[in-house]
VOSEVO-282247 format. One record per residue (C-alpha): z negated, x, y negated. Coordinates in pm, whole numbers, plus 32768, in hexadecimal, padded with zeros to 4 digits. Layout:
<martors>
ZXY
...
</martors>
This chain:
<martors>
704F6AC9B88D
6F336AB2B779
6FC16B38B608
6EC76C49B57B
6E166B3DB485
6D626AB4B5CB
6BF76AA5B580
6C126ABEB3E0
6B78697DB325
6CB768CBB244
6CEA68C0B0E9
6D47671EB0DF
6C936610B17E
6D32659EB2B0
6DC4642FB2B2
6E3B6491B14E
6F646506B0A4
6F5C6642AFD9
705166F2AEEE
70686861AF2D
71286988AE7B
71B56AE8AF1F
72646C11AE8A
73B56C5CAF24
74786D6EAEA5
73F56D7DAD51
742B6BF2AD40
73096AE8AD34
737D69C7AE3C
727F68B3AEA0
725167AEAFDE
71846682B037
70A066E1B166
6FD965A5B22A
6EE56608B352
6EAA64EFB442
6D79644EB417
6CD064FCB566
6D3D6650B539
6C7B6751B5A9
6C5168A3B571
6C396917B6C3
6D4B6840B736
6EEB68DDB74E
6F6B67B0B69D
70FD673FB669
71AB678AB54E
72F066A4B4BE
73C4671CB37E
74256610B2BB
7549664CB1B8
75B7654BB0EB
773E6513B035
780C6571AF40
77816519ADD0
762164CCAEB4
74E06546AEA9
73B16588AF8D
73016469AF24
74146374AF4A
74386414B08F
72F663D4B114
73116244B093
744F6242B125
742062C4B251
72A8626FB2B2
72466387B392
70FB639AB2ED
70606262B375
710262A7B4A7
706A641EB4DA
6EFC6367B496
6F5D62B7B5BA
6FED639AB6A9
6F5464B3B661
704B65C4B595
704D667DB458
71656602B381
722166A6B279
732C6655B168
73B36774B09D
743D6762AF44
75B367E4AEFD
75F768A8ADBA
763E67EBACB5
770767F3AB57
775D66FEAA49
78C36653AA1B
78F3658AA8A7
77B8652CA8F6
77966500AA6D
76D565D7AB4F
7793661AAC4A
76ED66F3AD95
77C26776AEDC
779C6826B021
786D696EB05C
79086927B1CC
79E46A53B1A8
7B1A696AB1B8
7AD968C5B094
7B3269D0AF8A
7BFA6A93B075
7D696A12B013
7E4E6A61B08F
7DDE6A6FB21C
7E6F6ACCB349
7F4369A7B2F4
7FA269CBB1BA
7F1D6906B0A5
7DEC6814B0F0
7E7066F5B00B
7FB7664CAF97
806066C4AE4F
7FC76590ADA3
7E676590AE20
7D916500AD5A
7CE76628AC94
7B75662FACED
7A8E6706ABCE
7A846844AC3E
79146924AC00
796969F5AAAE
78B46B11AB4F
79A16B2DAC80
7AEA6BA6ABBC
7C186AE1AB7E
7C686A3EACFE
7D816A09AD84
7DFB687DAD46
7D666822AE96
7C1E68B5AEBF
7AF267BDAE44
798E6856AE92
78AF694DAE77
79106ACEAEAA
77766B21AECA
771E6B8DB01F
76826A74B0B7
76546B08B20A
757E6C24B16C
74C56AFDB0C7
74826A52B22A
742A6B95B2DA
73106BD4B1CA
728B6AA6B1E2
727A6A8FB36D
71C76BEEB329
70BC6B80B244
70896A60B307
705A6ADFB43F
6F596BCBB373
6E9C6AD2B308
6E9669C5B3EA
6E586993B552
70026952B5D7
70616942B73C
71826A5BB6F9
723869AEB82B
725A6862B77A
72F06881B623
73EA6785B5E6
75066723B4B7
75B66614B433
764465ACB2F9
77256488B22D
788E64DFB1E7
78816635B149
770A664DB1C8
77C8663DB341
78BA6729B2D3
77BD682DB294
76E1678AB3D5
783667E7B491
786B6928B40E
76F36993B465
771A691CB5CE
78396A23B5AE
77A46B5CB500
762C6B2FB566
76286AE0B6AC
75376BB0B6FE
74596AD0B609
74A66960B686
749368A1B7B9
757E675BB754
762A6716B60D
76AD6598B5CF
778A6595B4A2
77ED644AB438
790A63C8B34D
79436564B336
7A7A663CB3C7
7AD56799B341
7C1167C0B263
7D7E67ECB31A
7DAE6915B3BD
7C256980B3A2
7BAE6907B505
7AA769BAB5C6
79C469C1B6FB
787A6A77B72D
78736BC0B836
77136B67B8E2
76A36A22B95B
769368FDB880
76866752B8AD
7778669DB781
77676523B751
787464C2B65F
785F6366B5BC
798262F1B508
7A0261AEB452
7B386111B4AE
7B836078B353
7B1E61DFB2AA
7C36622CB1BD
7BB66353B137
7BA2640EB23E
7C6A638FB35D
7C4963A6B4CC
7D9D63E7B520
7DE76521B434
7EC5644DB367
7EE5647DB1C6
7D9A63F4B146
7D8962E5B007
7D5563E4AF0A
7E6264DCAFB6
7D8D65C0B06F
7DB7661CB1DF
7CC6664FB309
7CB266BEB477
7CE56571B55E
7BA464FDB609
7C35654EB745
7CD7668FB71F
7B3E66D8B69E
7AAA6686B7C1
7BCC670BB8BE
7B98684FB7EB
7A016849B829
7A2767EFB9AB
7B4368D5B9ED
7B4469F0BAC6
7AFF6AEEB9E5
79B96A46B968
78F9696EBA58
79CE6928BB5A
79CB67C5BB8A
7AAB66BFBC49
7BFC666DBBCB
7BDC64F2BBF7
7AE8642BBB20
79EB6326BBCA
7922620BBB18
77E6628CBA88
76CB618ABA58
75EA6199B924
74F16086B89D
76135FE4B7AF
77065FC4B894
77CB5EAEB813
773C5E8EB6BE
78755E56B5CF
793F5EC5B6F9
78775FFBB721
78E860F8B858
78DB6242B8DE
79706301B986
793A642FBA39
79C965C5BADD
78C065AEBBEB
788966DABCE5
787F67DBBBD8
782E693ABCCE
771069A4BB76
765E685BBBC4
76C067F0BA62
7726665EBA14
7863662BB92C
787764D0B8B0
7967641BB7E2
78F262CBB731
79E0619DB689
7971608DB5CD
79FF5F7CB508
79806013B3B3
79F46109B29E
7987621EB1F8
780A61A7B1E1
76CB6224B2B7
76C4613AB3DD
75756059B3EE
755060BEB52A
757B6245B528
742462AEB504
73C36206B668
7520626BB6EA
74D263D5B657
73806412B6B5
73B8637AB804
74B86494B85A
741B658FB7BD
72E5654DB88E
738F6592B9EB
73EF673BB953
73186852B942
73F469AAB92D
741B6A0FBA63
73D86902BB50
74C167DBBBC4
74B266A9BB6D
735465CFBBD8
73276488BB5D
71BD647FBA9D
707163A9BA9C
711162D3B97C
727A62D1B9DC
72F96199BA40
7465620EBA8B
74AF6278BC00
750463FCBC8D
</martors>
């Protein structure tokens, strides 16, 4: 479905990278927006969210990552938005509100160990309890602004809107798959679970790839007490809670599920085929810790190409991985 900017000339120079600004809430936030080098403005074209880390920025994002080149080539609009930020004896230090982050205690109880390491908390947030570490601004408003002057300005295929993200970047990719489903076709957070006892699955139709490393000590796959003492949903009880019944109804036993870097540093995944919304839920290992995986933006973009909201899953001109 074409976004209402269809037809309007663009303010940047496609096959470049702009930095933008937008108002949310009274408070001036800023991305990094790149338009393939073919866009058109007549053409519905893909859209992929980008979110870097914890202490990151959009910039570092887009090095890290390396969508940019990538959307020249295959033909999407790729953008990396910038966290609030605030300065710690002399640090700046920027965060992603997830909703689990700053919530302690959960559902659980308390989201870290008595003698958690004590991250800087943003002055503007209160006094937090000991285990809460990020942002209390509301990062989903943030998102859902910017998908709405985006899709005001620039020709977006509405059905292909995409999200991922780097450790607390997938958090908050994870928890928009969740809240905004009626936004995003796939999300594919990677080195990024929500805190203990904050788990959550999306109420429409909606593909997850979740990349993981083995070796990642801070945050763990099994739900086990993290390095610095903090605790997060196991990979596994993620997925199970995103192909479950009450979300897209997928099988209970997991099958191989073949991707371009299969076998690179023991890369795998697996998968809850048969989901009755036509949805894919994916769970990726690799021997690797908590670093963005050289080969997540083909692994990424690969899966993200085979979703559009509403349809199953079709493999796609440029998709080398099998239905």
């Amino acid at each position: 479905m074409p976004s209402t900017g269809c037809g309007l000339a663009p303010a940047d120079q496609p096959g470049q990278t702009a930095e933008r600004d937008i108002l949310v809430d009274a408070l001036a936030r800023s991305y990094r927006l790149h338009l393939p080098a073919g866009y058109h403005t007549d053409t519905p074209t893909p859209l992929l969210l980008a979110f870097h880390g914890y202490t990151g920025t959009s910039a570092s994002a887009e090095k890290s990552m390396q969508f940019s080149p990538h959307a020249d080539e295959h033909g999407y609009i790729a953008v990396y938005p910038q966290a609030t930020f605030f300065d710690s004896a002399g640090t700046v230090i920027t965060s992603w509100n997830d909703l689990a982050c700053n919530a302690s205690p959960g559902p659980a109880g308390p989201i870290c160990a008595a003698d958690a390491y004590p991250y800087p908390f943003p002055p503007e947030c209160g006094t937090p309890d000991h285990c809460n570490w990020c942002t209390c601004h509301d990062d989903l408003a943030f998102v859902a602004a910017l998908l709405d002057s985006l899709e005001n300005t620039l020709c977006i295929d509405l059905d292909r809107v995409y999200a991922t993200g780097m450790s607390n970047g997938g958090m908050l990719a994870h928890r928009l798959g969740c809240a905004m489903s009626d936004r995003f076709a796939a999300i594919a957070p990677v080195a990024g679970t929500l805190a203990k006892g904050f788990n959550c699955a999306p109420e429409l139709p909606i593909s997850l790839m979740h990349i993981h490393g083995d070796n990642d000590i801070y945050v763990r796959v099994d739900g086990k007490q993290s390095s610095d003492g903090y605790l997060y949903e196991a990979i596994d009880d993620v997925v199970g809670k995103w192909a479950d019944k009450t979300s897209q109804h997928c099988a209970t036993q997991t099958t191989p599920y073949p991707t371009s870097a299969d076998g690179i540093k023991s890369m795998r995944c697996e998968q809850r085929a048969d989901c009755a919304t036509g949805a894919e839920v994916v769970s990726c290992g690799w021997q690797g810790g908590h670093v963005w995986p050289a080969f997540g933006r083909d692994v990424i973009w690969n899966f993200f190409n085979r979703h559009s909201r509403g349809d199953d899953a079709l493999p796609r001109i440029d998709d080398p991985v099998p239905p």
